[in-house]
Backbone of each chain as nested JSON, in Angstrom:
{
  "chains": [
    {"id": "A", "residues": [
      {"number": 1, "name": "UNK", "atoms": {"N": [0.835, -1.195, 0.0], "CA": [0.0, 0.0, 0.0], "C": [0.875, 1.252, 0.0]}},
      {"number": 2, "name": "UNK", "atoms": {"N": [0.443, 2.244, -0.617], "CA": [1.052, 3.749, -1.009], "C": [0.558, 4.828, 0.043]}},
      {"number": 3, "name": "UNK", "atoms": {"N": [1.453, 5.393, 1.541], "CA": [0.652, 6.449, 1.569], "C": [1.232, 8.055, 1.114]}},
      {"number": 4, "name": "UNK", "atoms": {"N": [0.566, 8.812, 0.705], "CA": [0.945, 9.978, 0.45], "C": [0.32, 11.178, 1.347]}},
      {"number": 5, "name": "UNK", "atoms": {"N": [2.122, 11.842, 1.636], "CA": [1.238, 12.916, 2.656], "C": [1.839, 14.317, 2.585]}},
      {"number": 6, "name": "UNK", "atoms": {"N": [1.204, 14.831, 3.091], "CA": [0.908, 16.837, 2.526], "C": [1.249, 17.181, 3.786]}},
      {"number": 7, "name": "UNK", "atoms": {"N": [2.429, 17.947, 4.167], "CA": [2.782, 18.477, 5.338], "C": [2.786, 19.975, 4.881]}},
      {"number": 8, "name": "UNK", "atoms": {"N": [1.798, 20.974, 5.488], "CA": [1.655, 22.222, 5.19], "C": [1.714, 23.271, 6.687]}},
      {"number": 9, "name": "UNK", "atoms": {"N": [2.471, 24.464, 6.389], "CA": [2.513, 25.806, 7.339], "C": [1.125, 25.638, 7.932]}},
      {"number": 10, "name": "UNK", "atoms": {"N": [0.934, 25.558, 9.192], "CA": [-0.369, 26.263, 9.569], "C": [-0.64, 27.729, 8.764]}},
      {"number": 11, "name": "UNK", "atoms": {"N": [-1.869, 28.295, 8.822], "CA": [-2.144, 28.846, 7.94], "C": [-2.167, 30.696, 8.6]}},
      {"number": 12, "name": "UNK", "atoms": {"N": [-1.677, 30.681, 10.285], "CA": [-1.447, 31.792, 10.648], "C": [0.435, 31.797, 11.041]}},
      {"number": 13, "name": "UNK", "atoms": {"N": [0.5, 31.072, 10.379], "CA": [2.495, 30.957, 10.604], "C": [3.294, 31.05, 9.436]}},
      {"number": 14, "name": "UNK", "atoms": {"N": [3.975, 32.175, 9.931], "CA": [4.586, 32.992, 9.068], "C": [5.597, 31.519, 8.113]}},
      {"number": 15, "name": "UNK", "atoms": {"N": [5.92, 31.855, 6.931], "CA": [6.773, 30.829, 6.106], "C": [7.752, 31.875, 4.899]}},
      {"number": 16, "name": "UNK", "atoms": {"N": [8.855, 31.86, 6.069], "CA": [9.701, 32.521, 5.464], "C": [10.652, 32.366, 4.234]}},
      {"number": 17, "name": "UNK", "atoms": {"N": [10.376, 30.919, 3.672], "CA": [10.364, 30.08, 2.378], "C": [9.705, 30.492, 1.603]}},
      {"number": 18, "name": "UNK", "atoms": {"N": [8.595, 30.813, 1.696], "CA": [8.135, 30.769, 0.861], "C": [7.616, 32.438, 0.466]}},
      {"number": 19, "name": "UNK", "atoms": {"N": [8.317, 33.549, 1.459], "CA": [8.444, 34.661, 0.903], "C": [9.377, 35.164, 0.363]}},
      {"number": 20, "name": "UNK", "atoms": {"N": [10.544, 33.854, 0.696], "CA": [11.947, 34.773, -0.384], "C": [11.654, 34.142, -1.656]}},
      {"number": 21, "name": "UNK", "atoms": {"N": [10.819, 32.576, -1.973], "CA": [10.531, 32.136, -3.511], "C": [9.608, 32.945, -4.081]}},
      {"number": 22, "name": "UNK", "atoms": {"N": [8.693, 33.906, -3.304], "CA": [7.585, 34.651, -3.963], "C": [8.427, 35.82, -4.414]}},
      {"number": 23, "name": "UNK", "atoms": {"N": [9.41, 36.57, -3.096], "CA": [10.176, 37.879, -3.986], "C": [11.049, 37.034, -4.653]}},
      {"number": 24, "name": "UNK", "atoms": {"N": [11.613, 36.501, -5.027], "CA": [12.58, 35.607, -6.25], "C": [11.637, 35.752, -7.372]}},
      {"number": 25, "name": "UNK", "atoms": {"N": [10.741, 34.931, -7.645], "CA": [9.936, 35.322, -8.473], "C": [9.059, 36.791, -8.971]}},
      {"number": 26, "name": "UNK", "atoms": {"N": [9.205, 37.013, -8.322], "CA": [8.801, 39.103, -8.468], "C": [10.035, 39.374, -9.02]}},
      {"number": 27, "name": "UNK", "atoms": {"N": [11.339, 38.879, -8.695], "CA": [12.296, 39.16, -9.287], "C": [12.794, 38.768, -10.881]}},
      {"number": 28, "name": "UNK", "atoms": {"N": [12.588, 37.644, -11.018], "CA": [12.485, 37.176, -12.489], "C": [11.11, 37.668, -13.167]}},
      {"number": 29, "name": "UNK", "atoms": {"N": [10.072, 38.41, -12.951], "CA": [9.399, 39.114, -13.403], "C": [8.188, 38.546, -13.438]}},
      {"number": 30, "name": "UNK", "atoms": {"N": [8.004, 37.783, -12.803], "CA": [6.644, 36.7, -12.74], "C": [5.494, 37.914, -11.58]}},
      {"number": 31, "name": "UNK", "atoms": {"N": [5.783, 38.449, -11.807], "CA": [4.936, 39.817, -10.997], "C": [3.325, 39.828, -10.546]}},
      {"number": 32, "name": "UNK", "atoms": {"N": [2.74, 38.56, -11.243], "CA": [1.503, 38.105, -10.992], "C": [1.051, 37.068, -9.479]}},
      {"number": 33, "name": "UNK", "atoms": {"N": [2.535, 36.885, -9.344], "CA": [2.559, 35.56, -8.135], "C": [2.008, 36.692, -7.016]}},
      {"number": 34, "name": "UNK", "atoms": {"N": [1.115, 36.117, -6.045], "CA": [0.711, 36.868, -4.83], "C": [1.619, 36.127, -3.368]}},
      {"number": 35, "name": "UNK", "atoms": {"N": [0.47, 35.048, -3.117], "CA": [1.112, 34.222, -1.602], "C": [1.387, 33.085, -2.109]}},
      {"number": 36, "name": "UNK", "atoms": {"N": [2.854, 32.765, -2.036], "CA": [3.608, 31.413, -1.886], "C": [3.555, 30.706, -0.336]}},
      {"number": 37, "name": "UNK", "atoms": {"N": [3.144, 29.58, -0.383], "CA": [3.384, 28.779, 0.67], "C": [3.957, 26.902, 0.492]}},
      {"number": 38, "name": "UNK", "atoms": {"N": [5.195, 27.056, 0.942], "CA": [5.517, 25.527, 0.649], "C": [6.082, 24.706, 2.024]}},
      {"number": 39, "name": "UNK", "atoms": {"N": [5.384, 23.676, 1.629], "CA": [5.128, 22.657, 2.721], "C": [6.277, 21.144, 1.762]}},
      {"number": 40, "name": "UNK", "atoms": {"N": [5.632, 20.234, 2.753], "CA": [6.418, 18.758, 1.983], "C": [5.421, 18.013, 1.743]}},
      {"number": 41, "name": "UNK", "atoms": {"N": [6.013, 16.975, 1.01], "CA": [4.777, 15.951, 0.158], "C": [6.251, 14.983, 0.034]}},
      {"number": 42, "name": "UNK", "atoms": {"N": [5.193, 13.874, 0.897], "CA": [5.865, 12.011, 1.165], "C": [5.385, 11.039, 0.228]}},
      {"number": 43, "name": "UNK", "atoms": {"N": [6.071, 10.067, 0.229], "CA": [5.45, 9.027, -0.451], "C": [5.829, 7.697, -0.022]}},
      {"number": 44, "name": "UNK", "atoms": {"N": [5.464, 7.155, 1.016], "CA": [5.643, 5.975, 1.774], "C": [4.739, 4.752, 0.996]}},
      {"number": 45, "name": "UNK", "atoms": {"N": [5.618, 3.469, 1.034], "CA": [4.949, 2.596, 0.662], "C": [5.058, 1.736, 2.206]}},
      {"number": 46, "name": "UNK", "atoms": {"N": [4.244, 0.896, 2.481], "CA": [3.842, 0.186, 3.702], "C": [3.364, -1.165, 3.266]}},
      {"number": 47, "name": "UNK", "atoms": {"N": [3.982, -2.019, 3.731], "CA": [4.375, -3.46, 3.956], "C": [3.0, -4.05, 4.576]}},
      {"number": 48, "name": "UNK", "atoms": {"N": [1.69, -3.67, 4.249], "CA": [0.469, -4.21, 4.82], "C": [-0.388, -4.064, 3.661]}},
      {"number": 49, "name": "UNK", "atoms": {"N": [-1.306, -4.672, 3.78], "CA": [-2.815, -4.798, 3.126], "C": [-4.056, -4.363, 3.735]}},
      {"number": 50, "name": "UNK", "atoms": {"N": [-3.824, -4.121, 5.066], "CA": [-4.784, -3.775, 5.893], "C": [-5.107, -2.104, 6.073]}},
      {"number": 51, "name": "UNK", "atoms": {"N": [-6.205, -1.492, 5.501], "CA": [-6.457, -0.179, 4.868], "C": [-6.378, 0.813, 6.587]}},
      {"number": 52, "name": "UNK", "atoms": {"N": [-7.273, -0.112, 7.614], "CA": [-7.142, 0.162, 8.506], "C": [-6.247, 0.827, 9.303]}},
      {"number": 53, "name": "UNK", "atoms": {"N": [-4.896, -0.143, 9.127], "CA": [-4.429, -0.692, 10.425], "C": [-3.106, 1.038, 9.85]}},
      {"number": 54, "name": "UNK", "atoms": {"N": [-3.001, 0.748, 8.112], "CA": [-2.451, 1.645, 7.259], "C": [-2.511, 2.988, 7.8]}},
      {"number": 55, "name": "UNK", "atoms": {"N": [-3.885, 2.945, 8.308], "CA": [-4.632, 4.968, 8.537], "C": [-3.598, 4.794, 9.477]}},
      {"number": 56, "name": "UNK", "atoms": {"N": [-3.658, 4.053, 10.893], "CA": [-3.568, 4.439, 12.215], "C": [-2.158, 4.883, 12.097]}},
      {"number": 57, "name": "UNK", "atoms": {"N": [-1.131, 3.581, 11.511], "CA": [0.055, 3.78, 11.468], "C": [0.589, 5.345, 10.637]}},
      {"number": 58, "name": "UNK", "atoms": {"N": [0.292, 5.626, 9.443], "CA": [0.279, 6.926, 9.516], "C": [0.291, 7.777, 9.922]}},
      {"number": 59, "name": "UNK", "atoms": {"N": [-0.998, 8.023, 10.33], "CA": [-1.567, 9.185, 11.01], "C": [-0.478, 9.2, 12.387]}},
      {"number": 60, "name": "UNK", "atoms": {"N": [-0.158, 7.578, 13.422], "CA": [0.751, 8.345, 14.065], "C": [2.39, 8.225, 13.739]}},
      {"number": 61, "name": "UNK", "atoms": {"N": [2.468, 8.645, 12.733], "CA": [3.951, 8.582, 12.104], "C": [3.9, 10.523, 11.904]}},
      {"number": 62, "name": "UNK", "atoms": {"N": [2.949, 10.822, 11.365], "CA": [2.795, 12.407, 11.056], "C": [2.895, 12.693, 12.1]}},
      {"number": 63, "name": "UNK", "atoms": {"N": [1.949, 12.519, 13.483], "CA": [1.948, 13.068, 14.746], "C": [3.195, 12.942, 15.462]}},
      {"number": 64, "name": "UNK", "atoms": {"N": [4.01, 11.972, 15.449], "CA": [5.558, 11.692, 16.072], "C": [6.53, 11.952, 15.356]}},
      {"number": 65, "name": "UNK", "atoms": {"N": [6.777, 12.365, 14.089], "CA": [8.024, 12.364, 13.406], "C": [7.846, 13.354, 12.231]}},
      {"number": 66, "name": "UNK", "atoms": {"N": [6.945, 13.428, 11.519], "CA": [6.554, 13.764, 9.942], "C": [5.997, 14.948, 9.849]}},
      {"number": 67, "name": "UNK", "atoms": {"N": [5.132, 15.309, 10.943], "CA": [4.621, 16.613, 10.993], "C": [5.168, 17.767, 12.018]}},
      {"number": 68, "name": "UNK", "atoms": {"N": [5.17, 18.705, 12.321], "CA": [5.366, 19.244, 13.627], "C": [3.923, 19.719, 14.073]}},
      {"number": 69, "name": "UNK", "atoms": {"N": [2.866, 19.367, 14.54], "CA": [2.046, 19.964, 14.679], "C": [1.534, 20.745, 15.629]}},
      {"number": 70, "name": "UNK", "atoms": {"N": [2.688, 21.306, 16.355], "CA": [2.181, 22.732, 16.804], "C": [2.444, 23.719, 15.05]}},
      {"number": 71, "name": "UNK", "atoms": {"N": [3.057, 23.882, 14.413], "CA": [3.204, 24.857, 13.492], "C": [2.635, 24.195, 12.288]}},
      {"number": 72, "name": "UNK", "atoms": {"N": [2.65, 23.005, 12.041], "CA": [2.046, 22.299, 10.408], "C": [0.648, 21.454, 10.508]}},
      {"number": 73, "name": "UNK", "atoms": {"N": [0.464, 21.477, 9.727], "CA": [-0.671, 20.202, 9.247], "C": [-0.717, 19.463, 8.506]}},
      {"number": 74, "name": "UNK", "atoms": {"N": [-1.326, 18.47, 8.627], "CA": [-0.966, 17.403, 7.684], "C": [-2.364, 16.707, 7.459]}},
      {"number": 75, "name": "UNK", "atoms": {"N": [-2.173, 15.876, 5.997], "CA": [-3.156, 15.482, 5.712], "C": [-2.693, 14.163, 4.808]}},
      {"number": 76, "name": "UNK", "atoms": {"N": [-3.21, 13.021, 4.78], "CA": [-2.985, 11.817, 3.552], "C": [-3.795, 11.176, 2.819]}},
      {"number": 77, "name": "UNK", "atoms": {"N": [-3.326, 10.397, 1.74], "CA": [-4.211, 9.711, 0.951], "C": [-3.808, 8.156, 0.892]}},
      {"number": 78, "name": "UNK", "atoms": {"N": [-4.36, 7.361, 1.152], "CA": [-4.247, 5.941, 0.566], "C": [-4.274, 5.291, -0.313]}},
      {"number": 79, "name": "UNK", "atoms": {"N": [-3.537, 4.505, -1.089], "CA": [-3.803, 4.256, -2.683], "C": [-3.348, 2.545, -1.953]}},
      {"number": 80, "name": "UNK", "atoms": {"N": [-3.973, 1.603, -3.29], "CA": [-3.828, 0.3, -3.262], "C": [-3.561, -0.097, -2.104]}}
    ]},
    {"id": "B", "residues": [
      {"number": 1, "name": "UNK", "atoms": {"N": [-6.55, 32.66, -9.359], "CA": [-6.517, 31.334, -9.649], "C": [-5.418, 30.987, -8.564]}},
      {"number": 2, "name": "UNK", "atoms": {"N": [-5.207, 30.152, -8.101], "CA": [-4.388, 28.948, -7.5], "C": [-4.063, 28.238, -7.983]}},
      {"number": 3, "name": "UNK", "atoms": {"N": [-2.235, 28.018, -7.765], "CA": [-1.565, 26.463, -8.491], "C": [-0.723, 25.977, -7.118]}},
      {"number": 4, "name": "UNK", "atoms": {"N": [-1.102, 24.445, -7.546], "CA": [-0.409, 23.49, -6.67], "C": [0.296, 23.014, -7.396]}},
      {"number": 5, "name": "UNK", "atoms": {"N": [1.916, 22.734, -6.928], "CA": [3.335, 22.533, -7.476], "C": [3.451, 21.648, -6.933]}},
      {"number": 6, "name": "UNK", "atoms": {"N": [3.601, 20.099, -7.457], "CA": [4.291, 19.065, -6.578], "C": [6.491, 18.878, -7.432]}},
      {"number": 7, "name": "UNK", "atoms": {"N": [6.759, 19.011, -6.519], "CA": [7.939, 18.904, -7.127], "C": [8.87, 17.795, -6.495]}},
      {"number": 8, "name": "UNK", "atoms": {"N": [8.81, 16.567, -7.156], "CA": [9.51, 15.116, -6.752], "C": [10.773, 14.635, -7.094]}},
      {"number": 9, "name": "UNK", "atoms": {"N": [11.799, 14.197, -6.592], "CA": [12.872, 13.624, -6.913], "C": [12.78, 12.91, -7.936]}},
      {"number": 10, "name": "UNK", "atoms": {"N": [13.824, 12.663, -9.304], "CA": [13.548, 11.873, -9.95], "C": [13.763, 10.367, -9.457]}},
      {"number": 11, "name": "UNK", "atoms": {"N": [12.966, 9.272, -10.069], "CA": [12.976, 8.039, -9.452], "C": [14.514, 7.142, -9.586]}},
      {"number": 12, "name": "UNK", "atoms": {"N": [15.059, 7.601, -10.241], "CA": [16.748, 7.043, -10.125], "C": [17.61, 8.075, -9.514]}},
      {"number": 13, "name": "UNK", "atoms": {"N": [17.054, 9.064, -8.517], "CA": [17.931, 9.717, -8.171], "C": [17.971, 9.48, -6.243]}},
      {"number": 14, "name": "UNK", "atoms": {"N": [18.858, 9.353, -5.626], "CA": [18.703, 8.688, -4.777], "C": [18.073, 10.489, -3.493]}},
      {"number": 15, "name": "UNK", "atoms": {"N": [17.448, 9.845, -3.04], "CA": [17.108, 10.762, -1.948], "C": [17.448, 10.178, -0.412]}},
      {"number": 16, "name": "UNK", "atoms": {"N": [18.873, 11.095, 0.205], "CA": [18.97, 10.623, 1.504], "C": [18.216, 11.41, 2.27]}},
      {"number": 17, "name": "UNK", "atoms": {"N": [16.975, 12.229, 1.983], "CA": [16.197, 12.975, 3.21], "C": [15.795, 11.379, 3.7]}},
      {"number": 18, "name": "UNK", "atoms": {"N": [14.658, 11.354, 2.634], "CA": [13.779, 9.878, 2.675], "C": [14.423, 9.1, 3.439]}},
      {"number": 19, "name": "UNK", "atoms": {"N": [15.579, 8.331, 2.753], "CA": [16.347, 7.612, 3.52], "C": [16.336, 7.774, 4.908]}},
      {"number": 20, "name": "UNK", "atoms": {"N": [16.6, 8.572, 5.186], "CA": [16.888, 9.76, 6.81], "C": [15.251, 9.11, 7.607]}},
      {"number": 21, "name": "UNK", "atoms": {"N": [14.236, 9.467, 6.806], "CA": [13.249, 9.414, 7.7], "C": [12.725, 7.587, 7.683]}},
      {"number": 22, "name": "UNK", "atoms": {"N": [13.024, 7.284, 6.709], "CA": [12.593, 5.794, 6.683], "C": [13.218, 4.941, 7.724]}},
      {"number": 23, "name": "UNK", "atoms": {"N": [14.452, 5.366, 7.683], "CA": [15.961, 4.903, 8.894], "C": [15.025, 5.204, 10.568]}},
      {"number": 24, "name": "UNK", "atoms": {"N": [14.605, 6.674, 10.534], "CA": [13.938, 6.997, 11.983], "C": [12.915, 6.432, 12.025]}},
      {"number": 25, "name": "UNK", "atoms": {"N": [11.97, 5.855, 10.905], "CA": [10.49, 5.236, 11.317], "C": [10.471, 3.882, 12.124]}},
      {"number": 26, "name": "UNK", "atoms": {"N": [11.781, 3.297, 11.02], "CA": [12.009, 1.949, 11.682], "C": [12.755, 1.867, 12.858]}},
      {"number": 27, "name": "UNK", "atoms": {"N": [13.12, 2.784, 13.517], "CA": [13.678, 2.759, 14.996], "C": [12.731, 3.167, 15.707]}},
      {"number": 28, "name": "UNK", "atoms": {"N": [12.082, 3.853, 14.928], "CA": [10.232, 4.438, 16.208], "C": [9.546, 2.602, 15.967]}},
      {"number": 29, "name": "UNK", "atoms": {"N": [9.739, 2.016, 15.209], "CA": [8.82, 0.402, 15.193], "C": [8.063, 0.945, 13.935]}},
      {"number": 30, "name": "UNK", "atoms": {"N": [8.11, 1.691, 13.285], "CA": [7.037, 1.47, 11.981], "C": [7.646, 0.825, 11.172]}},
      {"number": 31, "name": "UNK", "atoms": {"N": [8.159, -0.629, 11.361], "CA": [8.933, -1.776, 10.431], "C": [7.721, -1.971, 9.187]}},
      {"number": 32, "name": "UNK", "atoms": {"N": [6.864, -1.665, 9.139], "CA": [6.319, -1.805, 7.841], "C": [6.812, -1.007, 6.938]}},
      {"number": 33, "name": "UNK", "atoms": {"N": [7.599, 0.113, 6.942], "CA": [7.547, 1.136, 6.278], "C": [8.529, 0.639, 5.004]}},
      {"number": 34, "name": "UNK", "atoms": {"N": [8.418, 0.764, 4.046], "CA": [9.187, 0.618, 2.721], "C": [9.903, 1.776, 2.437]}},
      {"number": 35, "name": "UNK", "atoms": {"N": [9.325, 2.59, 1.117], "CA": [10.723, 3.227, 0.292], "C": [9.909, 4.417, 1.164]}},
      {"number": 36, "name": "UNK", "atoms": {"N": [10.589, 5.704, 1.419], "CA": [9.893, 6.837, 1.778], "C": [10.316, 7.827, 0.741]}},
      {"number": 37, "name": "UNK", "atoms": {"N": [9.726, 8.79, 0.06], "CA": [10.186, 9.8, -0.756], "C": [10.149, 10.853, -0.557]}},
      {"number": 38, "name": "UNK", "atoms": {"N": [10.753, 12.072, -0.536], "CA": [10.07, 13.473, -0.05], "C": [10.411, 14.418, -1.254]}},
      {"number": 39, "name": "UNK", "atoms": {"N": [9.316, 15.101, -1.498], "CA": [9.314, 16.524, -2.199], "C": [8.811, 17.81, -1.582]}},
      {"number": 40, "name": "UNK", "atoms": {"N": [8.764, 18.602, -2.873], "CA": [8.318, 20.144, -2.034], "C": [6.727, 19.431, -2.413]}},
      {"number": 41, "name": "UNK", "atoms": {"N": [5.661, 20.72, -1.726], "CA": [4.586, 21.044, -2.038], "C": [4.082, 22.352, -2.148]}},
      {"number": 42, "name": "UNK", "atoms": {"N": [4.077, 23.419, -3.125], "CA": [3.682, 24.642, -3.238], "C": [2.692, 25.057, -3.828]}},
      {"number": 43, "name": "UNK", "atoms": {"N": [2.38, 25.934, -2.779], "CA": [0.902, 26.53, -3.19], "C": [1.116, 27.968, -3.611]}},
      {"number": 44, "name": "UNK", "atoms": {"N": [0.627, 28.554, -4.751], "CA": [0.628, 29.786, -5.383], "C": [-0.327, 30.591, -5.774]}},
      {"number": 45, "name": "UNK", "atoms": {"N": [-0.758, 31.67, -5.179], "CA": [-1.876, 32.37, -5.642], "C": [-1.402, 33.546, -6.756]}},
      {"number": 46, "name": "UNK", "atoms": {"N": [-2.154, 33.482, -7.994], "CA": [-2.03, 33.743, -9.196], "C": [-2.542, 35.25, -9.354]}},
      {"number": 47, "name": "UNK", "atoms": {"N": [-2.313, 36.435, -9.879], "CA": [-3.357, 37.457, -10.083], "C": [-4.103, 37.425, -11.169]}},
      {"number": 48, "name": "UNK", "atoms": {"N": [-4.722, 36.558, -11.84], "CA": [-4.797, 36.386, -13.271], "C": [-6.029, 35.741, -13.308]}},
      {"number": 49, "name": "UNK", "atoms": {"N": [-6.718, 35.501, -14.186], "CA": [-7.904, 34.793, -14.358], "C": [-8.134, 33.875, -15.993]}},
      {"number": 50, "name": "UNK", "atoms": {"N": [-6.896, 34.196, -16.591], "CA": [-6.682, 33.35, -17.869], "C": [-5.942, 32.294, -17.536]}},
      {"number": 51, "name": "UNK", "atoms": {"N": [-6.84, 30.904, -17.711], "CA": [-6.063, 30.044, -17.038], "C": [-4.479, 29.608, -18.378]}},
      {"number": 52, "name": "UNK", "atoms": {"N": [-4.774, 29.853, -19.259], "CA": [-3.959, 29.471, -20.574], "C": [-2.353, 30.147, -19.819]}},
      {"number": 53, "name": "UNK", "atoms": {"N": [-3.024, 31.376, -19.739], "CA": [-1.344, 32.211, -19.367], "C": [-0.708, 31.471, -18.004]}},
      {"number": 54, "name": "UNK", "atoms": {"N": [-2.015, 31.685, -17.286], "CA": [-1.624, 30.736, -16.034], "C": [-0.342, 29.982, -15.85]}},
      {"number": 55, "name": "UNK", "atoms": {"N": [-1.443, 28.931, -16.81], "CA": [-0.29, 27.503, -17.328], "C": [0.753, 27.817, -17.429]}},
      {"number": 56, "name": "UNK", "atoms": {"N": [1.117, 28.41, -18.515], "CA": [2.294, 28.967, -19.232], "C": [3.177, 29.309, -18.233]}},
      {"number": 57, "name": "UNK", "atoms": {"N": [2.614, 30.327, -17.39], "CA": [3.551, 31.22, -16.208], "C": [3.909, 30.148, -15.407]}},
      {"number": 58, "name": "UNK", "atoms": {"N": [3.235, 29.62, -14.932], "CA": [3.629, 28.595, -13.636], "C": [4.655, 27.685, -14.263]}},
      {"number": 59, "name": "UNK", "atoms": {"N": [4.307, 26.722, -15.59], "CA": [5.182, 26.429, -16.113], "C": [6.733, 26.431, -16.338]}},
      {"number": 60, "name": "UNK", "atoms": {"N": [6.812, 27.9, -16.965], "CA": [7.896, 28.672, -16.763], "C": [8.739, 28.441, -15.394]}},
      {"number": 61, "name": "UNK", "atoms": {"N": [7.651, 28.993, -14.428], "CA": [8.731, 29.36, -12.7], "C": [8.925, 27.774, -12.489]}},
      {"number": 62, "name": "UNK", "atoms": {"N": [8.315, 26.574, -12.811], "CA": [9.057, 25.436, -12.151], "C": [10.43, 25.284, -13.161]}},
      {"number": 63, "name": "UNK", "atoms": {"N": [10.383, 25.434, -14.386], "CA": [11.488, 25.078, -15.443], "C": [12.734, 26.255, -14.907]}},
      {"number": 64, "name": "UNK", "atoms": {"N": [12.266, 27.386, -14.539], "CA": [13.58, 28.479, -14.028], "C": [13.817, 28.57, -12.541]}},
      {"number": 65, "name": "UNK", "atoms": {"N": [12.917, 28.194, -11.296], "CA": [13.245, 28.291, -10.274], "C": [12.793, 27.065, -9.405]}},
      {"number": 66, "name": "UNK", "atoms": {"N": [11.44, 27.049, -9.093], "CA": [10.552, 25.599, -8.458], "C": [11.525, 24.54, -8.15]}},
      {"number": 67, "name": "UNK", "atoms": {"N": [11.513, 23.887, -9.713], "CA": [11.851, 22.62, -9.401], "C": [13.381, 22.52, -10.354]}},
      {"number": 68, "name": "UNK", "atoms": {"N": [14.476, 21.468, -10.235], "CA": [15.661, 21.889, -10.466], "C": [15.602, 20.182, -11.492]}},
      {"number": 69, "name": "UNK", "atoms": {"N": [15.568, 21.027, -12.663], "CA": [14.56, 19.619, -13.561], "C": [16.037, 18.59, -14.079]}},
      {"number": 70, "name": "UNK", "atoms": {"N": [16.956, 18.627, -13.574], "CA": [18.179, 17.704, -13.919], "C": [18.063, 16.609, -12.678]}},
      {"number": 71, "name": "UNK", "atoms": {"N": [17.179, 16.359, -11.3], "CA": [17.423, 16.05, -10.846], "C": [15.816, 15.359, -10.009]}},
      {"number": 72, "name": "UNK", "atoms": {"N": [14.702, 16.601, -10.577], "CA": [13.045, 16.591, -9.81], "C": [12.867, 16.793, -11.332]}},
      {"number": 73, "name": "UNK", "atoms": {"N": [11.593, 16.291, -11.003], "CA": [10.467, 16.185, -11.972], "C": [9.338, 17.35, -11.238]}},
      {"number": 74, "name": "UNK", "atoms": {"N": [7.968, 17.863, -11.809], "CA": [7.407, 18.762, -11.23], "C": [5.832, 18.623, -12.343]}},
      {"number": 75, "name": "UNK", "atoms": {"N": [5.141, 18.682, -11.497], "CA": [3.565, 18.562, -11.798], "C": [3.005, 19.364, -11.355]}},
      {"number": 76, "name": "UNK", "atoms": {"N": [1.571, 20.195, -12.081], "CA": [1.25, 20.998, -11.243], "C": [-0.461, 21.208, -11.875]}},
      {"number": 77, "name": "UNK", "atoms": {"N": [-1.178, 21.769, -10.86], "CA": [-2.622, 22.069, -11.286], "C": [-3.049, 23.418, -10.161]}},
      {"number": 78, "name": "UNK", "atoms": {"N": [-4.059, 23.352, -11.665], "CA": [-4.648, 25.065, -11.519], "C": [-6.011, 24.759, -10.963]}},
      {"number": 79, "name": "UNK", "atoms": {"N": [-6.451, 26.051, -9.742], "CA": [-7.487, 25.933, -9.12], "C": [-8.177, 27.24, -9.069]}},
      {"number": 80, "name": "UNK", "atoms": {"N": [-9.582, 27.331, -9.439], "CA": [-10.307, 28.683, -9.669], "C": [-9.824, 29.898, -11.233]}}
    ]}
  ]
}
């Protein structure tokens, strides 16, 4: 099984990444870009069949290691 | 409009973040865990409402800045 996961800025925390790629880009002239925000995106494959057992282990892999969630959020998808 | 940038390692290119975190899962006990991969995830708000140019523009910033295409690959979709 495939999980894929979206680790994103909370959405009142500042992301100072992603304001020097927005003025970078103001700089190469892309002058249309407004708010940049960049986060990470995983792609774990997992050694089970069990869709279940898949969520739990996830979900606490983000909460202990993958996410920081006082400042991020996270979210996943399950495939096969 | 809004674009989401996934920007991924290419698949023969070795990633020791991944490595890094796959190494820590299996010492936390998530021995199920297989290959782990990590990319960016960026979110971009657009001033524009032609999605054609859109394309084009966003296009552009992963081929000149985003994503570093000798090494990531980069996908992306437009929202609103």
């Amino acid at each position: 099984m495939k999980a894929i996961v979206y680790v994103t800025i909370k959405e009142n925390v500042l992301d100072p990444q992603g304001t020097a790629v927005q003025g970078a880009l103001h700089t190469m002239g892309f002058g249309d870009v407004g708010k940049v925000r960049i986060g990470k995106y995983l792609e774990l494959t997992l050694d089970t069949t069990d869709r279940a057992q898949a969520e739990e282990q996830v979900k606490a892999m983000c909460e202990k290691l993958l996410a920081n969630t006082v400042v991020e959020d996270y979210r996943f998808e399950l495939e096969g």
